[in-house]
N, C-alpha and C positions, 0 to 999 in steps of 0.2 A: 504494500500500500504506500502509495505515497504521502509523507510525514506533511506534505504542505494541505491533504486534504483530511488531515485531522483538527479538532474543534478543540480551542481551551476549555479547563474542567470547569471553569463557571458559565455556565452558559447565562441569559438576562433572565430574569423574573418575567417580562415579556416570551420569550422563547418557550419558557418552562410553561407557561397560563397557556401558551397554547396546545402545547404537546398533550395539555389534556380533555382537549376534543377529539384526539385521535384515539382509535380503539388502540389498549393497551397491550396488544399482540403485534404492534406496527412502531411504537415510540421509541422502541431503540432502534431506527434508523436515520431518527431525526437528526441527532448531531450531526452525521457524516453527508447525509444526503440529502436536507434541505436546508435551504437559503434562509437565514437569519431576519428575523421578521426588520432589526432596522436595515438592513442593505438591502429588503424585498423593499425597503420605503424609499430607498434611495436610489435601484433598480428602478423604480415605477415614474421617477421624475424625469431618468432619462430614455427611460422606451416610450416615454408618453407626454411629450412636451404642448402638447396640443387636445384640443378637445375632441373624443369622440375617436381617437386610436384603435387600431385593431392591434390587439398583441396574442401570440404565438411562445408558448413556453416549453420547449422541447425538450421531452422528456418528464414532463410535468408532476412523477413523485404522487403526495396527497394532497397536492393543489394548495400549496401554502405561498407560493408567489402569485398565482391568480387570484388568490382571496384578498390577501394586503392590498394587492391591486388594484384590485377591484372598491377595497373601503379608502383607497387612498387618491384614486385618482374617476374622471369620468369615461375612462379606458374598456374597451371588452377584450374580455380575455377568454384565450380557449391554451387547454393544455393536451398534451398528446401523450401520454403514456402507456406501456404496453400489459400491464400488471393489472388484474380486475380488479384484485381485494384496494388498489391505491385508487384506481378510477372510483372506483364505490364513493372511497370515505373520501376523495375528493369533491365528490356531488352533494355529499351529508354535508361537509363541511360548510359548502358557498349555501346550502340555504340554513342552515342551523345560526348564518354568521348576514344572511339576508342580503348575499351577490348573487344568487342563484340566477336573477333575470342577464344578471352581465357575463355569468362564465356560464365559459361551455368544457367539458370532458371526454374526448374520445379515447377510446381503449384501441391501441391498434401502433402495427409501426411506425415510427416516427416521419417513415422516408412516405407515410401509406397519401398524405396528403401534401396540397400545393403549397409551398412557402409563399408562394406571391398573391396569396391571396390576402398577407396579414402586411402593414407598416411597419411592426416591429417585431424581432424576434430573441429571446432569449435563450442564451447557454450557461447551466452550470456543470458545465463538462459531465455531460450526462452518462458517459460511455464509460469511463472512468473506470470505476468500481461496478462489478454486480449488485443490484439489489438483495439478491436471493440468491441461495448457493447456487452454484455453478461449476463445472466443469475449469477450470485457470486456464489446459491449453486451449478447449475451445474460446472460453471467453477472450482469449490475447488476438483469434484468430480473428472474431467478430468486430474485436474491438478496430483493429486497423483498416478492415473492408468499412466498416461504421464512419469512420475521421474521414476516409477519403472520399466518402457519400456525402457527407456535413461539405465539404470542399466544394465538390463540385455544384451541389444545391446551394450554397451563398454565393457563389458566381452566376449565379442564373437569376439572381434577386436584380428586379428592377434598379433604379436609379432611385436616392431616397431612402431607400430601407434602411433603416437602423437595427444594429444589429449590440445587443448589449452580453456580454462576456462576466462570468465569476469564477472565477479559476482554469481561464482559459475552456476549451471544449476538447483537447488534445492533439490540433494541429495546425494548419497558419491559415489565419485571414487570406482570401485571397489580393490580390495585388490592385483589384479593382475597388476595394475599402479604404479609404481614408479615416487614419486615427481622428477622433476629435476629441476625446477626452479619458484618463486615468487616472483611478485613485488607489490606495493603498489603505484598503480596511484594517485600521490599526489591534481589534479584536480579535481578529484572526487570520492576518497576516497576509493575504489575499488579496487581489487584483480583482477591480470593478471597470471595466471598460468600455466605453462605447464606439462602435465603427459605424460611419454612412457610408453606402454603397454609391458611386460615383465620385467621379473626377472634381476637386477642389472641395469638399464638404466644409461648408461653413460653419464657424466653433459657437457655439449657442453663446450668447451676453453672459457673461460675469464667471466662466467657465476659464481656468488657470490652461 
């Protein structure tokens, strides 16, 4: 595993209030495998600068970035994950927490639907780690055919698209992305990145 995708032991009191709306057969995935409710808030300012965004959360987990999302911004959000029991409690979750009209949850491959159908898209290096046991050489196998899939679908992304990054996704932006903005999550050590797709991407007001 890689030591950069592990969580300090104190997680926020935030983090924790949530994890207990997750059924309790699923909460020890949350350190490693979802996005920290303040960098899902800080995530959500920069996939969604504008009113009325589509965003795309790949790999979507138990929908803990589309929900923040969704209470933090006027953004819709749909999540793609492959796992039922995660798609489930991701659907309990957006109406238990009253986004259920703004997110959407499909169960299915990641590659199964069109990227250019959303404005923004997010990765937190979804490939990464297994969720669930696994196979290691299979998984090392899936994992590399997976990166070079994520490649070649962010190069086929319109002009515009924003593309926001949490600990990278496991391979390179293509060359048609323009950096516009990084930050360094001091909590856990982590890179929060934004790319736009097309030539010259202008750096949004007040952004370093």
């Amino acid at each position: 595993m890689n030591p950069a995708r592990k969580r300090r032991p104190g997680r926020s009191i935030t983090d924790r209030a949530f994890d207990q709306l997750i059924p309790s057969e699923l909460r020890h995935l949350s350190a490693r495998h979802w996005t920290p409710v303040d960098v899902a808030i800080r995530a959500t300012s920069l996939l969604s600068p504008t009113h009325g965004a589509r965003i795309l959360d790949v790999g979507s987990g138990a929908g803990k970035l589309c929900a923040v999302g969704a209470l933090s911004s006027s953004a819709t959000w749909c999540g793609i994950e492959q796992h039922e029991p995660l798609v489930d409690t991701a659907r309990r979750l957006a109406r238990a927490l009253g986004v259920g009209q703004r997110t959407m949850f499909v169960q299915g491959d990641v590659f199964s639907i069109d990227w250019r159908d959303f404005d923004a898209l997010y990765l937190y290096n979804p490939f990464e780690l297994p969720v669930f046991q696994s196979d290691p050489a299979q998984h090392a196998l899936q994992y590399s055919v997976q990166i070079a899939r994520v490649q070649d679908r962010l190069a086929s992304l319109p002009a515009g698209v924003r593309v926001v990054t949490y600990h990278g996704f496991g391979g390179v932006i293509p060359s048609s992305f323009e950096l516009v903005y990084q930050e360094r999550v001091p909590s856990v050590g982590l890179d929060l990145v934004l790319w736009m797709q097309g030539a010259r991407a202008r750096r949004e007001p007040g952004w370093s």
